[in-house]
BABABA-895446 format. One line per 10 residues: their letters; for each residue x, y, z of C-alpha. Coordinates in steps of 0.001 Angstrom, whole numbers, plus 500000, padded with zeros to 6 digits. Layout:
<pts>
a	X/Y/Z ~ ...
</pts>
This chain:
<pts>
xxxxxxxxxx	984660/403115/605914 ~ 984160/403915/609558 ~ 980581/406317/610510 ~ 983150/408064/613018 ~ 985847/408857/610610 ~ 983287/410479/608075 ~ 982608/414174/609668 ~ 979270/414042/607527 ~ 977881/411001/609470 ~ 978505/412448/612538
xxxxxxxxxx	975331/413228/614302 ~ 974196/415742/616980 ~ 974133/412884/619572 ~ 977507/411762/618751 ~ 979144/415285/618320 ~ 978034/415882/622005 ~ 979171/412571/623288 ~ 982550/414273/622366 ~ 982137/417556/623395 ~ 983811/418617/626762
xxxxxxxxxx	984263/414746/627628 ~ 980269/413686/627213 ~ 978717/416022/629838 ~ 976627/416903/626263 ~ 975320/414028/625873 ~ 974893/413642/629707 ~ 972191/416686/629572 ~ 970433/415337/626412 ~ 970331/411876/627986 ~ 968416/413232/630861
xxxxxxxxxx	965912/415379/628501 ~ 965656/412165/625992 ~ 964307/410008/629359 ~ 962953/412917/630989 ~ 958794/412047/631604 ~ 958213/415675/633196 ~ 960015/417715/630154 ~ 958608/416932/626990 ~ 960792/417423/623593 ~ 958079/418066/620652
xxxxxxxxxx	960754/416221/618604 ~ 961195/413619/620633 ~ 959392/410512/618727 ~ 957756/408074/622071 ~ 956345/404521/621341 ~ 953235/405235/619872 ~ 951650/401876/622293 ~ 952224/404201/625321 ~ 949135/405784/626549 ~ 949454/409538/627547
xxxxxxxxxx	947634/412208/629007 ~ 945500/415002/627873 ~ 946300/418292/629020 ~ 943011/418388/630914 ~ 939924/415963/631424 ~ 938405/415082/628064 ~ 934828/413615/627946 ~ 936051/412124/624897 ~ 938643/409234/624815 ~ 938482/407730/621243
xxxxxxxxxx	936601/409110/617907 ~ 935074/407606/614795 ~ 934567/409886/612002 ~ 932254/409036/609174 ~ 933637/411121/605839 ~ 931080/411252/602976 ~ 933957/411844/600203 ~ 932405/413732/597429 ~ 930037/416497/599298 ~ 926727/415260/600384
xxxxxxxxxx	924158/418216/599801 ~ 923314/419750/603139 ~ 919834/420654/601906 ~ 918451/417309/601231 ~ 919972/416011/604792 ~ 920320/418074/608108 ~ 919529/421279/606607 ~ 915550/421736/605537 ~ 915392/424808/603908 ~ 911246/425091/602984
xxxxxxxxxx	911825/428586/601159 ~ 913274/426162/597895 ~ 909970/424854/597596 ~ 908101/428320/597848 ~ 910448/429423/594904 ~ 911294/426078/593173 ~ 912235/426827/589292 ~ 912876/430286/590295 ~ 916008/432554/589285 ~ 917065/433615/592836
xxxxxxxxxx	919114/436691/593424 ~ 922674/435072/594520 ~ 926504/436291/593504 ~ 928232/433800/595320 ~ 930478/431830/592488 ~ 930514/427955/592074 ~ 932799/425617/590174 ~ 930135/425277/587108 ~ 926855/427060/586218 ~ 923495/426881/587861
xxxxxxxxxx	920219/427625/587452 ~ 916778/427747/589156 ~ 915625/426931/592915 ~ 915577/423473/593172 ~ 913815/422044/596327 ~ 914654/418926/597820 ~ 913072/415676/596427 ~ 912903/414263/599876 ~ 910912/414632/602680 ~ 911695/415912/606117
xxxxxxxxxx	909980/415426/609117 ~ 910652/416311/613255 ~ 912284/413792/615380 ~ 913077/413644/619006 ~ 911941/416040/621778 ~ 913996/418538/620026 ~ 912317/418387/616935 ~ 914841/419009/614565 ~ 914138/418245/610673 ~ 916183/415352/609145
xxxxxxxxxx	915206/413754/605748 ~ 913625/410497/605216 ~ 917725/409286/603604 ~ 918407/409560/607339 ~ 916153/408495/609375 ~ 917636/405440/611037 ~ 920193/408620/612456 ~ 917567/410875/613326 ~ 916041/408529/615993 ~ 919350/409791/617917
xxxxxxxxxx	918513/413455/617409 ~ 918430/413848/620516 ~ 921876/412996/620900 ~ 923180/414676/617972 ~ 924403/418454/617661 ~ 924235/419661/613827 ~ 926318/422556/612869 ~ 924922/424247/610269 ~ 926672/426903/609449 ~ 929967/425626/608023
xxxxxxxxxx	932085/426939/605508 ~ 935517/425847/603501 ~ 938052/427928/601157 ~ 937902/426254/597837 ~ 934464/424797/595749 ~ 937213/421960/594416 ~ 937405/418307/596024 ~ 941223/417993/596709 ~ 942323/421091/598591 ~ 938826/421275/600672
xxxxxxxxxx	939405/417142/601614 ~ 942696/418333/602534 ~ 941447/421384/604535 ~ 939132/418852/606116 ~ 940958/416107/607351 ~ 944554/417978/608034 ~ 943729/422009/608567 ~ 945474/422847/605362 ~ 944166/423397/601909 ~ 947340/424085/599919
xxxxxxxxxx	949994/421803/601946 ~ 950236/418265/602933 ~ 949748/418721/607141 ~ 949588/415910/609695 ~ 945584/414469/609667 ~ 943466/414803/612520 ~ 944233/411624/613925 ~ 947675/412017/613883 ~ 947035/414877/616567 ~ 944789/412499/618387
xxxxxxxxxx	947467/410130/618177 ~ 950330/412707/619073 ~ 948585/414065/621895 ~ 946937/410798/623396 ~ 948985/407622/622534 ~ 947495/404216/621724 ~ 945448/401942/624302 ~ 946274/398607/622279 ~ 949937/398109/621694 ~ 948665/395614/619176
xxxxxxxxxx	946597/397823/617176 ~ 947407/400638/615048 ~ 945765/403372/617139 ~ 944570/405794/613628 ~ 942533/402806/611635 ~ 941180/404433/608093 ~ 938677/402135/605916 ~ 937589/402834/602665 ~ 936088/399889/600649 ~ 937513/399286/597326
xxxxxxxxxx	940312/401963/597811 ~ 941009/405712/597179 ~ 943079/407112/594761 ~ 946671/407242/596064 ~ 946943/410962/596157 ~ 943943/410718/598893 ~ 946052/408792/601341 ~ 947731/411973/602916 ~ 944299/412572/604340 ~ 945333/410244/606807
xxxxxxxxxx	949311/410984/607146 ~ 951443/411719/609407 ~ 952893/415001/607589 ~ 955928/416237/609665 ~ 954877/414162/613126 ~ 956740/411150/613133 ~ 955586/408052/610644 ~ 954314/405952/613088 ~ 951560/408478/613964 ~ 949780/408127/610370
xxxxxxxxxx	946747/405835/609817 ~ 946819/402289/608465 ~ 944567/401999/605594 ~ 942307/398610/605521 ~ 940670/398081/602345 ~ 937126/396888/604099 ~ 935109/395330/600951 ~ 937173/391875/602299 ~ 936055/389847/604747 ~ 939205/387631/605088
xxxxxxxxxx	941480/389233/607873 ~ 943968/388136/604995 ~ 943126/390750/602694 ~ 941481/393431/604924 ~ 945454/393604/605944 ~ 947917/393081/603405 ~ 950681/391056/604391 ~ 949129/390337/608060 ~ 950397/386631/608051 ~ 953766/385649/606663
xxxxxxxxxx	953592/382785/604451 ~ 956815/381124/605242 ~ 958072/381824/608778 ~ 956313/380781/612111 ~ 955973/383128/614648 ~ 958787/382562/616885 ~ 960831/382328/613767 ~ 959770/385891/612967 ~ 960145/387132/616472 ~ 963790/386276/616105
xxxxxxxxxx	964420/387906/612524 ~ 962814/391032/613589 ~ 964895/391072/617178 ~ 967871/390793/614987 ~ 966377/393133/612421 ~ 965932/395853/615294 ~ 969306/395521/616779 ~ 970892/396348/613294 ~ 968441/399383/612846 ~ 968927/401006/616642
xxxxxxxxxx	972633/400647/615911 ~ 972192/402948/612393 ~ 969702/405451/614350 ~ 972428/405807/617029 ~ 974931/407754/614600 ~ 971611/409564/612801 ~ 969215/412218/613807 ~ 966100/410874/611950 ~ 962863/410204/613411 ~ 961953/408418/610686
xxxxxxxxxx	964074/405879/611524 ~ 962352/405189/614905 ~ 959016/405436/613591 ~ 960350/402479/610781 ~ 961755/400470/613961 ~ 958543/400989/615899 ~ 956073/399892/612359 ~ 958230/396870/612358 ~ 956977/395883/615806 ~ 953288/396955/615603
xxxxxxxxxx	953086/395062/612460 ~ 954552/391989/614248 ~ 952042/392421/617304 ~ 949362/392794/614925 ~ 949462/389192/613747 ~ 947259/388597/616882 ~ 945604/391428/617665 ~ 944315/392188/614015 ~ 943002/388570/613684 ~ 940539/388744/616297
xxxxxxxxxx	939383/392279/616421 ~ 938562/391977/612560 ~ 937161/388862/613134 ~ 932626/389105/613179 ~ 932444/385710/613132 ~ 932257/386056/617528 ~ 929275/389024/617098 ~ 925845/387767/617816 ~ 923316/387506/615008 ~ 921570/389988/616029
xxxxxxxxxx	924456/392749/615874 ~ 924955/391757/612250 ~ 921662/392079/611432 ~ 921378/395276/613058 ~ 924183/396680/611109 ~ 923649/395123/608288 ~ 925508/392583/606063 ~ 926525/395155/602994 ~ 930102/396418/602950 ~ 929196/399067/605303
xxxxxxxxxx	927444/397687/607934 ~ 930669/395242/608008 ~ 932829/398801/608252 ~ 930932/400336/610912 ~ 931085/396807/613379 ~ 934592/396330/612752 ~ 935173/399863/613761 ~ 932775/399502/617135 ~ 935010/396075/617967 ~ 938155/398367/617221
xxxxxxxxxx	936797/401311/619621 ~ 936366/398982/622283 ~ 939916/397564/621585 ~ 941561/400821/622315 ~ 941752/402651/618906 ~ 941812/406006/619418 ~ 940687/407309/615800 ~ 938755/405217/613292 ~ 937783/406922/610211 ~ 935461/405450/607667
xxxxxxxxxx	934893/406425/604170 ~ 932014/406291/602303 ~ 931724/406900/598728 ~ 934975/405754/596982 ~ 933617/404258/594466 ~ 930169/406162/593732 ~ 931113/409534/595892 ~ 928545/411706/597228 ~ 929485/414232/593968 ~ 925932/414304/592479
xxxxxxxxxx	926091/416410/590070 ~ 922926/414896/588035 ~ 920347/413035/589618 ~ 920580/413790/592676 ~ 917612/412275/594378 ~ 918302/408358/592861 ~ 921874/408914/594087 ~ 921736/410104/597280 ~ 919052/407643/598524 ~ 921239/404911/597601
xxxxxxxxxx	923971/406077/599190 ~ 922329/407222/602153 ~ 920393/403896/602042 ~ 924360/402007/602488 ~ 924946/404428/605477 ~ 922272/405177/607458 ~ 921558/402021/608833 ~ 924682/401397/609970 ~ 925258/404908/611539 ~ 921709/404024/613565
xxxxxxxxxx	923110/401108/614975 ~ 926570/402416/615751 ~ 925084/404791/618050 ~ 922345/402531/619326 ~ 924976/399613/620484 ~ 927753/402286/621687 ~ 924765/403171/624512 ~ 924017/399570/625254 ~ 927341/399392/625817 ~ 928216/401974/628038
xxxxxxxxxx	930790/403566/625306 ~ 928794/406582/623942 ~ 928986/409187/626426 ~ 933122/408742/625892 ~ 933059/408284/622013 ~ 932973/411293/619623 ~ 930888/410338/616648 ~ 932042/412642/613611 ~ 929321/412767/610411 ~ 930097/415250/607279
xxxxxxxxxx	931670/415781/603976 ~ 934239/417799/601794 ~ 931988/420565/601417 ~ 928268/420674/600600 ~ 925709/421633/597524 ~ 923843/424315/595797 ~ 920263/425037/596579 ~ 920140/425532/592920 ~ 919917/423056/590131 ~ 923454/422282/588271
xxxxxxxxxx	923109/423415/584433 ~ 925206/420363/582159 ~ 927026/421807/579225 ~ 924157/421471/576782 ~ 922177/423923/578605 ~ 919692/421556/580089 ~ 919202/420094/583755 ~ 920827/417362/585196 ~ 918621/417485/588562 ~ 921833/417447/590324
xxxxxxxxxx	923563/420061/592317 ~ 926971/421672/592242 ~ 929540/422700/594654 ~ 928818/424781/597819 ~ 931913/425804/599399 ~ 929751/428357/600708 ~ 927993/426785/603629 ~ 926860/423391/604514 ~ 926120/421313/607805 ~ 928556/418132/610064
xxxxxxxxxx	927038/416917/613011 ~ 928729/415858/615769 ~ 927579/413242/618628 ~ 928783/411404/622026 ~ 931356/412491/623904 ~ 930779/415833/625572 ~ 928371/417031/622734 ~ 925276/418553/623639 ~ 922236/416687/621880 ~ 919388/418099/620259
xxxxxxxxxx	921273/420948/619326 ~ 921443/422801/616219 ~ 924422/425769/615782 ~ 924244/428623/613289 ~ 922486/428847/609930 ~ 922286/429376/606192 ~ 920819/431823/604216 ~ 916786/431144/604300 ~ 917968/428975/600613 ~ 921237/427446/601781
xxxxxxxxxx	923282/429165/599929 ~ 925875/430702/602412 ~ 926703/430459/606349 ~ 925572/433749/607397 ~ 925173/432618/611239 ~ 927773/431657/613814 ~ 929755/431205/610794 ~ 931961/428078/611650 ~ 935121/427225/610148 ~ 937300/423882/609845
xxxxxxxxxx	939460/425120/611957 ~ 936606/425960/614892 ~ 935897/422417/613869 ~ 938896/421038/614894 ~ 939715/422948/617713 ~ 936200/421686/619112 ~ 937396/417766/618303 ~ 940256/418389/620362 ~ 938717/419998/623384 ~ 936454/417168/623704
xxxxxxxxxx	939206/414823/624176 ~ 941095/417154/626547 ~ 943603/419762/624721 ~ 943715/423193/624168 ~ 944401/423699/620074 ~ 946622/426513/620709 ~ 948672/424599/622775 ~ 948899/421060/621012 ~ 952062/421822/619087 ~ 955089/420208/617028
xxxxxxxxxx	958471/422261/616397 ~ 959237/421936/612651 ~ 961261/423712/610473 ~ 961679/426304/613237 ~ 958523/426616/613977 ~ 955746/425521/616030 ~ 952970/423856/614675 ~ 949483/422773/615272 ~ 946313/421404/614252 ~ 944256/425073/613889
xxxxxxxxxx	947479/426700/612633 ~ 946620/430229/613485 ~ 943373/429762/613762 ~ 940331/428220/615208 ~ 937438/428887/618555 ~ 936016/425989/620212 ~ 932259/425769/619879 ~ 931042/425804/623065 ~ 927820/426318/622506 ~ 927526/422247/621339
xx	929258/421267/624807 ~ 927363/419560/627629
</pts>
């Protein structure tokens, strides 16, 4: 059967092509190649590097997401009153996900770094010799005390629907530097479950915007990548089986309206280029000793390199999970747990932001540090009535800090109750959040926007205020 004799094939394209002898197609011609009208629908070559919609003092990002809720109180957030009332009932109606009981004060230690003086514990205090350079936002607050929807809310503005991720905006609004690299990178060592990929989708943007995973526990380029080398085919072999490949798929997209046909056409060819590219930018082997040592050889330390040699490479969003396999969800023993998984981060999150100033890439780099949601100032009760000396839950209020790019150091926004409890304030949602990520790399959130379903969308949704107060 013919695609032209089949009215149901026939797309918009082709029904103005025959409309009033082409001038139809004439005008969406001109729109389609068109660089001073943009179409929000209109999926570009995701290699192609585009402009903000003013000057950003931020040009790339690297997020660091502690999946699981790391407790705010026993990090950025000293709160001295839990030790005046520890193992006390304190007065609070706020509701949690599972019972809790007395005041329980941190088990760490906090001390003052920097000129600014700011309290950070002792699980952190490779960061806090960059407190200086480091705004914290304290005053934070989510929708839901329950992992999925509030990883969701986090990473794509939405709690109850799947939504584009963050760095599919970034990706959307700026383009790629490296047509070799995928320009949204997520690791996560050992894997997440597969329901936890849309936290790094594309949602209703087109495919080629969404992240590509690496599974960073490997150390083989190999692996890291699935299927980055073919086993059979040379390269110029391949070259020619995907030219022919492409010239069979642009001639389908021609009779179809589907972006997701362009975005497959346009995977086919980053995945080619990255046979190269992927190779040597994944590759430590070149770093001096010294760099490894300074980031140390764990998983982690590998993760946090590999994303520096990726920021420098032109990726615009790197984000790197921590906790997939022992999250930050300490709901007993809170103080062995979190000092071993701060003791897998914190090095490596010292010497990201020491070697981005030695190499000139800080002051255009937005570092990103924060979970889900945070704790309870009071200790979690199990189910047979006794202690766990873990904490639950805390939707409520809890702290991200933010560094580099157009972030004003040594700065603390907003507050929690005098126990933690609740922000109370400069109460600062995810959505302020994210409207503040975008202005630092040059767009307004209200006016970043995709027409779907009739509709335009954005990051903020409805929402959202930029926090100036952390801008320099």
């Amino acid at each position: 059967m013919r695609f032209e004799n089949d009215p149901s094939l026939i797309s918009r394209r082709r029904m103005l092509q025959r409309s009033s002898l082409g001038v139809g197609a004439l005008g969406l011609n001109a729109l389609l190649n068109s660089d001073s009208i943009p179409l929000a629908n209109a999926a570009t070559t995701v290699g192609e590097t585009k402009l903000p919609q003013f000057p950003g003092r931020a040009k790339r990002v690297i997020h660091f997401f502690l999946n699981g809720g790391p407790s705010h109180v026993d990090t950025f957030d000293y709160k001295p009153a839990l030790e005046q009332h520890a193992g006390k009932i304190l007065a609070n109606t706020l509701t949690t996900e599972r019972k809790t009981g007395a005041a329980f004060p941190s088990p760490f230690k906090f001390r003052r770094y920097g000129e600014s003086g700011i309290p950070v514990s002792e699980i952190f205090s490779r960061t806090a010799q960059h407190i200086d350079d480091i705004a914290i936002i304290r005053s934070m607050y989510a929708q839901v005390p329950n992992h999925e929807p509030s990883l969701m809310l986090m990473n794509c503005g939405d709690s109850v629907q799947a939504r584009p991720s963050v760095g599919a905006w970034v990706m959307y609004g700026l383009g790629s530097e490296n047509q070799n690299l995928p320009g949204f990178i997520a690791m996560c060592p050992g894997g997440l479950p597969i329901k936890d990929s849309e936290n790094w989708q594309a949602g209703f943007l087109p495919g080629a915007y969404q992240g590509t995973y690496i599974d960073s526990q490997h150390k083989e380029v190999g692996k890291l990548i699935e299927n980055i080398q073919h086993g059979q085919l040379p390269t110029e072999a391949q070259r020619r089986q995907l030219q022919l490949l492409q010239r069979w798929n642009r001639r389908h997209a021609e009779i179809r309206d589907d972006d997701r046909l362009e975005a497959r056409i346009q995977s086919y060819e980053l995945a080619f280029r990255m046979q190269m590219g992927a190779s040597e930018a994944f590759d430590l082997s070149d770093e001096p000793k010294h760099v490894q040592e300074m980031y140390g050889t764990g998983v982690h330390g590998r993760q946090t390199l590999m994303a520096r040699r990726l920021l420098e490479r032109g990726v615009r969003y790197v984000q790197l999970w921590h906790g997939a396999g022992q999250p930050w969800d300490n709901h007993t023993n809170i103080e062995d747990n979190h000092r071993k998984l701060a003791g897998q981060l914190d090095p490596a999150i010292g010497a990201l932001l020491t070697d981005l100033k030695q190499r000139g890439l800080f002051e255009d780099t937005l570092v990103i540090w924060g979970g889900e949601f945070g704790r309870t100032p009071t200790v979690e009760i199990k189910g047979d009535g006794k202690s766990g000396l873990g904490r639950d839950h805390n939707h409520w209020g809890f702290s991200v800090w933010m560094a580099g790019g157009g972030i004003k150091g040594g700065t603390t926004y907003g507050a929690t109750d005098e126990f933690g409890f609740q922000a109370v304030e400069n109460r600062t949602s995810i959505h302020d959040l994210h409207a503040t990520i975008l202005h630092t790399l040059g767009f307004d959130h209200e006016q970043l926007t995709y027409r779907y379903a009739g509709r335009d969308f954005r990051l903020t949704d409805v929402h959202g205020r930029v926090i100036k107060e952390i801008l320099s």
